[in-house]
N, C-alpha and C positions, 0 to 999 in steps of 0.2 A: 292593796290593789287599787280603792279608789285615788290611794293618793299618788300612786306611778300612772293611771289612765292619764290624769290631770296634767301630770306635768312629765309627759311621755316628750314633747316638741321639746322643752330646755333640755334632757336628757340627751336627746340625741343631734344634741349641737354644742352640748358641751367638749366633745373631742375635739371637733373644727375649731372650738374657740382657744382653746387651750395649744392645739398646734401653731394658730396664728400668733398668739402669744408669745408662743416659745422661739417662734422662729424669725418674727416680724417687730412684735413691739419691744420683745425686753434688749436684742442687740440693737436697735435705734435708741431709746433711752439710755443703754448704756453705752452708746458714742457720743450721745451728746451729754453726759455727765463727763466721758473722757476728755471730752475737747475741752473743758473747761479745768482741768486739770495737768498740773506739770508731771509726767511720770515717766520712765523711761523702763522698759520693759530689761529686766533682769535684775534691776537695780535693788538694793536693798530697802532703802525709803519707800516709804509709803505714800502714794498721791499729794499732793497740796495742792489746794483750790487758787489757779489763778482768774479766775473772770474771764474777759473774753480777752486776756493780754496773747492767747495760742493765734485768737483772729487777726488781730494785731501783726501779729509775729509772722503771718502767712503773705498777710497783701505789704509789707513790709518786705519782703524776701524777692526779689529783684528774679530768682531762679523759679517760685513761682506762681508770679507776675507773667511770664512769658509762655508760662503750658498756658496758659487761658487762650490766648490767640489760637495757638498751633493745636490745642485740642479743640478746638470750630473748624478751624482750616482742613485740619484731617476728616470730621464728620462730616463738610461739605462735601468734600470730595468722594467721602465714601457713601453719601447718601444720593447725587447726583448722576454719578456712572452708573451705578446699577438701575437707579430711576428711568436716565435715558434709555441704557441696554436691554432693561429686562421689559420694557413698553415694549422696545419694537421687536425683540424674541419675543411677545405675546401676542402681537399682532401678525407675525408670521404661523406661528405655530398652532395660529386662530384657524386656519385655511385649512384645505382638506389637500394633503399629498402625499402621496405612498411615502412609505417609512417615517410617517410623524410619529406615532406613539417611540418607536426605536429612540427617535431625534431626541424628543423630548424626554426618557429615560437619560442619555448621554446628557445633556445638556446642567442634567440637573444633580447629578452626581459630585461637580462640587462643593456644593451646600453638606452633603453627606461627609466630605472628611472632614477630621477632626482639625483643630486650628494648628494645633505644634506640628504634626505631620506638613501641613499644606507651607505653614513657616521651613521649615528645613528646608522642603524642594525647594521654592522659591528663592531661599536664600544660595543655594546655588546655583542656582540659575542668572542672580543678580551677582555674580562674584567677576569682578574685572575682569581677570586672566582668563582663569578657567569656566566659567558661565556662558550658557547657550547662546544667550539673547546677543552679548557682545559678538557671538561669531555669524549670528544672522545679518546682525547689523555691518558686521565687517563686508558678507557679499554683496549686501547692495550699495557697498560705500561709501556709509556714516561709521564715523570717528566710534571709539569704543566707550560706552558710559560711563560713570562710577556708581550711578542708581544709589543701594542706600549707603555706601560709603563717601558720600557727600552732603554736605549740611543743607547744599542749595536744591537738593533732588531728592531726599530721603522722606520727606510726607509726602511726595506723590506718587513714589514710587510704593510705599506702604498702601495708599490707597487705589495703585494697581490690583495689590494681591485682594485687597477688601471686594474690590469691585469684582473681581473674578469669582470669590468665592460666594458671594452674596445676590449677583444678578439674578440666576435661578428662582431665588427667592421671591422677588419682585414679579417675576416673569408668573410664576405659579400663583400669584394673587392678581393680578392682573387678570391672568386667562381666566379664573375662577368671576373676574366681574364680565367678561367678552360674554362669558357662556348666559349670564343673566340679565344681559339686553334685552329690549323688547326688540322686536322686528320692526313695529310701524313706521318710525324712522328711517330704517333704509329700505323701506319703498316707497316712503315717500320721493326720498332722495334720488331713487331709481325712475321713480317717473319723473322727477324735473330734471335728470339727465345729467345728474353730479357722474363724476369720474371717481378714481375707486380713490386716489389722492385728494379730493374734494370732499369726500364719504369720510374720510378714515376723520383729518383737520374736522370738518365742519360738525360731525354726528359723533361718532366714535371716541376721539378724544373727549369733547365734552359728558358724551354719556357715562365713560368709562372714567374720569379723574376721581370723583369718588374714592374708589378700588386704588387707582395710583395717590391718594393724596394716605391712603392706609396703608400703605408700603412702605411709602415716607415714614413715615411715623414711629412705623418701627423700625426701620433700616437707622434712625436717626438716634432713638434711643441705643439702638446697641453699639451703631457706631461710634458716638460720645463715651460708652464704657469699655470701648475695645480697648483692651492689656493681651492679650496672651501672643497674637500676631507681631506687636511693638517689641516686647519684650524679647523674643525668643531671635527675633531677627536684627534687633539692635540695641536693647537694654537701654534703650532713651539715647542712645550715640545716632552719628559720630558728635563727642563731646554731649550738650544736651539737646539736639539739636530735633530729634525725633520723640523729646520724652514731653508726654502727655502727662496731665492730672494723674491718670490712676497709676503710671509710670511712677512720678514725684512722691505720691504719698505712699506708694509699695514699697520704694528706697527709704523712707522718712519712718516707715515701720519698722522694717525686715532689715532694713541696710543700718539705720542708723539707732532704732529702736527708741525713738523721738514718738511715742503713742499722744502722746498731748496734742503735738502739732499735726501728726498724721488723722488723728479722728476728727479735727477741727473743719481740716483739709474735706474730709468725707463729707460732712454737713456741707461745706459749702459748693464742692461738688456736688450733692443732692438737691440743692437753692434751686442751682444754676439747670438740673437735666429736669424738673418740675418745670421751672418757666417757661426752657423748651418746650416743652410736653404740653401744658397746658397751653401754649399759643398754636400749636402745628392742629392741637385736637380744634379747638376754637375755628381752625380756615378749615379743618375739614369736614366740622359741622357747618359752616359755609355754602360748601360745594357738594353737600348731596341734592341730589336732583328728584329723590323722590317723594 
C-alpha cells in the first residue's frame, strides 16, 4: 500500500501515456523509418533501406513539385474567405435584432455537415449543363462556367465550397472574442464622437484580431490538410490540375502502392504544416493585446 500511495500520480498517467504512444509516436516513427525505405505495399520483398534517395525522388518528380504551389494557393484561399466572411457575420451577429439566435442557428449549420455529403451537392451544383449556379448566372446574363471542370477555375472554386462550409466557424470564434471585450474603449470612443464605421476599424478590429488571428490558425491548419472535399469532387482533376499533397501522396499509397515515396511525402508534408503553424502562432503571440 505504501508503495501504490507513492507512486499513485505515474500510475495514473500511465494510460495517457501509453495511448499517446500508441497513436502519436509509434505511426510518426514508423513513417519516418518508411520514407527511408523502398517498399511497395503487396509486394512480396521485404523493405530495403534507401537513405533519403525517396526525398530525392519526391522534389525530383516534376507532378510533385507543383502540389506545393497549388496546395498554398488552395489554403489561402480557403483561409482568407472565411477570415473576411465570418469577421463581418460576427460583427453583425454582434448586435441585438429580433431573430439572432434563429440566424445564428441557420448560419452555422454548415460547419455541421459532414464533408462527402456537402462535396456531392456542390458538385452538382457545379455541373455545366445541369447545375444551378450556371442557370442563375444564365438570368442575369453571364456566359455558363465550367467551375471545377476547368484547370484555370478548379482551386477556386474548391475554395468556394471551403469557404461556405467553414465561415461559421470563424464567425463563432470571433463572436466568442466580441463578447469578451472590455467596454472602456467604446466609451471612450463614444464621447469623442467616432461613428459606428470609425468604432468598429479603430477599436474593434484591433481589439478583436487576436480571436481572428486564432481562426486563422486554424482554419489554415486544416485547410493545408484538406483531402476529403478535393477528392470526392475531382480526384486531383481535371488532369492534375486540383491535386494537392494529400491528393499526391493518397494516389502514391492507395493508387500506386509506392509506401516509400508516399511516407517520405508525409514527412515532408508535416516540415512544411509545422513551419506554418509555428510562424502564424509566432504573429499571433504578436497581436494579443492583453
Amino acid at each position: 500500500m505504501l508503495w501504490l500511495e507513492r507512486h499513485t500520480f505515474t500510475l495514473m498517467i500511465v494510460p495517457a501515456a501509453v495511448t499517446v504512444l500508441a497513436i502519436i509516436v509509434f505511426p510518426l516513427l514508423y513513417t519516418l523509418w518508411m520514407a527511408v525505405q523502398e517498399y511497395s505495399m503487396g509486394a512480396n520483398a521485404a523493405p530495403r533501406f534507401l537513405g533519403l534517395d525517396n526525398y530525392v525522388e519526391a522534389f525530383n518528380n516534376q507532378r510533385f513539385r507543383e502540389t506545393i504551389p497549388r496546395t498554398f494557393y488552395f489554403t489561402l484561399l480557403g483561409v482568407v474567405g472565411p477570415a473576411v466572411l465570418g469577421t463581418a457575420a460576427a460583427l453583425a451577429f454582434a448586435r441585438q435584432f429580433p431573430g439572432r439566435g434563429l440566424l445564428r442557428t441557420v448560419f452555422s449549420l454548415p460547419m455541421m455537415a459532414t464533408p462527402v455529403s456537402i462535396a456531392l451537392i456542390w458538385q452538382m451544383m457545379f455541373h455545366p449543363q445541369l447545375g444551378v449556379l450556371n442557370y442563375f448566372l444564365s438570368v442575369i446574363g453571364i456566359s455558363p462556367q465550367l467551375w471545377v471542370y476547368s484547370p484555370s477555375s478548379v482551386i477556386a472554386t474548391l475554395a468556394i465550397v471551403e469557404t461556405w462550409q467553414w465561415t461559421p466557424f470563424v464567425m463563432l470564434i470571433v463572436l466568442g472574442g466580441l463578447a469578451a471585450l472590455p467596454s472602456e474603449p467604446y466609451e471612450a470612443a463614444l464621447i469623442d464622437g467616432a461613428s459606428r464605421l470609425q468604432t468598429i476599424r479603430y477599436v474593434t478590429i484591433p481589439l478583436v484580431w487576436p480571436y481572428i488571428m486564432t481562426a486563422v490558425i486554424l482554419r489554415a491548419i486544416d485547410a493545408l490538410k484538406s483531402f476529403d472535399i478535393i477528392y470526392v469532387m475531382t480526384q486531383g482533376g481535371p488532369g492534375t490540375a486540383s491535386e494537392t499533397m494529400n491528393i499526391f501522396l493518397y494516389l502514391q499509397a492507395f493508387a500506386f502502392y509506392n509506401i516509400g515515396l508516399s511516407s517520405a511525402v508525409v514527412v515532408i508534408f508535416f516540415v512544411l504544416l509545422l513551419i506554418m503553424s509555428v510562424g502564424l502562432l509566432v504573429t499571433r503571440q504578436k497581436t494579443s493585446w492583453q
